[in-house]
C-alpha positions in Angstrom: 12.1 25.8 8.6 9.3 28.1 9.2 6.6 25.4 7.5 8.1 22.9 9.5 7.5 24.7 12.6 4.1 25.3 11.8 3.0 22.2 10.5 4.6 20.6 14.1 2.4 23.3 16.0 -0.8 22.4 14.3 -0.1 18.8 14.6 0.9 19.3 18.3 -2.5 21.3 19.0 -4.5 18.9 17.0 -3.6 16.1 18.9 -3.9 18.2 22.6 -7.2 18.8 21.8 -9.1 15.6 20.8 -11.0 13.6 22.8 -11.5 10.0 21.6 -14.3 9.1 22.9 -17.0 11.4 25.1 -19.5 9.1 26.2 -23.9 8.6 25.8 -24.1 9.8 22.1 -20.3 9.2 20.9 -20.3 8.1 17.0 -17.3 6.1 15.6 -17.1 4.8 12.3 -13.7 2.9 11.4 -12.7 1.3 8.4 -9.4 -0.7 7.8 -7.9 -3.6 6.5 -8.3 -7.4 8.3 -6.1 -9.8 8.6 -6.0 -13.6 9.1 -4.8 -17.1 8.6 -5.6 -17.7 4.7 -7.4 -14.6 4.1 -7.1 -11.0 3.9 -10.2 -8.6 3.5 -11.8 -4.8 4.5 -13.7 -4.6 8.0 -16.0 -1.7 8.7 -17.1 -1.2 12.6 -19.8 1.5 13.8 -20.1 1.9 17.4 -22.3 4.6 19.5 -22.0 5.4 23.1 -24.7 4.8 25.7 -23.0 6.0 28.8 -19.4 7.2 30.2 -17.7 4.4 29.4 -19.7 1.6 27.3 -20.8 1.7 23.8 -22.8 -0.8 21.2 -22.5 -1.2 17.6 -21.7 -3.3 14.5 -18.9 -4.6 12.8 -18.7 -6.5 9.1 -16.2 -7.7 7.7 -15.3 -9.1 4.1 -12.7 -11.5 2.9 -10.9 -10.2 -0.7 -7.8 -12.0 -0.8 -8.5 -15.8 0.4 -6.9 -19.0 -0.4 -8.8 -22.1 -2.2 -9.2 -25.3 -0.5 -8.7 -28.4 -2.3 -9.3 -26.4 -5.7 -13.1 -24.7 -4.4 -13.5 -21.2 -4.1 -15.4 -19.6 -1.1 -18.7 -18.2 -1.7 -20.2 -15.0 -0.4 -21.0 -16.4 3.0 -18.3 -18.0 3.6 -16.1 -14.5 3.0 -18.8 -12.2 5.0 -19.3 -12.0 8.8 -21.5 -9.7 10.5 -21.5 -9.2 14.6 -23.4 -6.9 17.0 -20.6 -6.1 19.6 -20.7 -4.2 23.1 -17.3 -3.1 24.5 -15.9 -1.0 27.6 -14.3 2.2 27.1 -11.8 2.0 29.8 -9.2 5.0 28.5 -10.4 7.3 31.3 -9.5 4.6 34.1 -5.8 5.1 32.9 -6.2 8.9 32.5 -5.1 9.0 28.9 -9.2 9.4 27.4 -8.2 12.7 25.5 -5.4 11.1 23.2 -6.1 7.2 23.0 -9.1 5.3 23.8 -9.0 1.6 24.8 -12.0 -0.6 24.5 -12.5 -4.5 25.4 -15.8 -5.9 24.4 -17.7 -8.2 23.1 -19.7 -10.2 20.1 -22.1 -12.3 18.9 -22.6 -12.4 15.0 -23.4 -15.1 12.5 -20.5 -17.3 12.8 -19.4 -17.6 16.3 -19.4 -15.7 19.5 -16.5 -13.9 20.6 -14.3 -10.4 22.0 -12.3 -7.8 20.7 -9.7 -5.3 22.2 -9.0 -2.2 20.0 -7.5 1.3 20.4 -7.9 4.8 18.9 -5.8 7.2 18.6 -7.0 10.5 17.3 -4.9 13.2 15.7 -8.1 15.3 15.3 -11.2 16.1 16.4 -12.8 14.0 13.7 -9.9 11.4 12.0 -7.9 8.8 13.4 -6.2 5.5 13.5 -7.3 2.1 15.0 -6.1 -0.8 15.6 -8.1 -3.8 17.1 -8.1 -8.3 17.2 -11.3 -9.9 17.1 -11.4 -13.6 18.5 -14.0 -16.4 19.1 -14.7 -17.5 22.4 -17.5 -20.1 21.3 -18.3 -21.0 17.7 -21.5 -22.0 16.3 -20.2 -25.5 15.3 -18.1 -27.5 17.4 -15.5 -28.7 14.9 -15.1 -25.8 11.8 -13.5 -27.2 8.9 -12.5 -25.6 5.0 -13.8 -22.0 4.9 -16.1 -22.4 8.0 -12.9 -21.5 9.6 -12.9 -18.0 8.0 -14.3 -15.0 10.1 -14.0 -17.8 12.6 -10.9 -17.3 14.1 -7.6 -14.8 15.3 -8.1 -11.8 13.4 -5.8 -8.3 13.3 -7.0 -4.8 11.8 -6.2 -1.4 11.2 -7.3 1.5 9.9 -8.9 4.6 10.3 -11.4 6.3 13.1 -13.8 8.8 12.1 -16.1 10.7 14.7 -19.2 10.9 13.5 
């Protein structure tokens, strides 16, 4: 019972005292699973702040698991997508910036142009959990067919957060 009680204080005091994101000069480094139609794959995202409440950064994603189409398989472009991406860190507008940090943005990269909403949640000072979708608002071509259509489209992840 004792351990119990101790691993619930720690826990408790772990997650009082971290503060998603600070602002200018904030370092976040996630890394998580992605999810879409006919595909499956690993994203990576690094984002840094440059003020109170925006930051900039990168995100790249590639597909593992994806489905054949007529019998072809993919290539490596057609499973990678890379995007520069700019978002809002809006947590402090809702008062909850030292538990959970909310951040609409978005991002150009080489297959469309798009936004993303995400949200941390740290348990630490330096690890948590995120999860975010990705979308395209414009796409590069007008009318994306057979694996154009990967990277190019609804997309879920989730992961970790690491401050860097």
């Amino acid at each position: 019972m004792k351990k119990i009680i101790l691993l619930f204080t720690l826990f408790s005091f772990g997650i009082m005292n971290a503060q998603v994101f600070s602002g200018k000069g904030d370092k976040k480094f996630q890394v998580g699973a992605n999810f879409q139609d006919h595909g499956t794959g690993i994203i990576a995202t690094y984002d840094i702040g440059l003020g109170k409440n925006m930051s900039f950064g990168f995100t790249s994603s590639y597909l593992l698991g994806i489905e054949e189409i007529m019998g072809e398989k993919p290539n490596f472009d057609d499973r990678f997508d890379i995007r520069a991406r700019f978002s809002a860190n809006i947590a402090d507008i809702f008062n909850i910036e030292e538990k959970i940090d909310l951040y609409p943005g978005l991002n150009i990269g080489v297959k469309n142009f798009g936004a993303h909403f995400g949200a941390r949640y740290f348990f630490s000072e330096g690890f948590g959990i995120y999860s975010e979708i990705q979308f395209p608002i414009a796409t590069y071509d007008n009318d994306p067919v057979g694996f154009e259509k990967y990277n190019n489209q609804f997309n879920f992840s989730i992961g970790t957060s690491f401050n860097l």
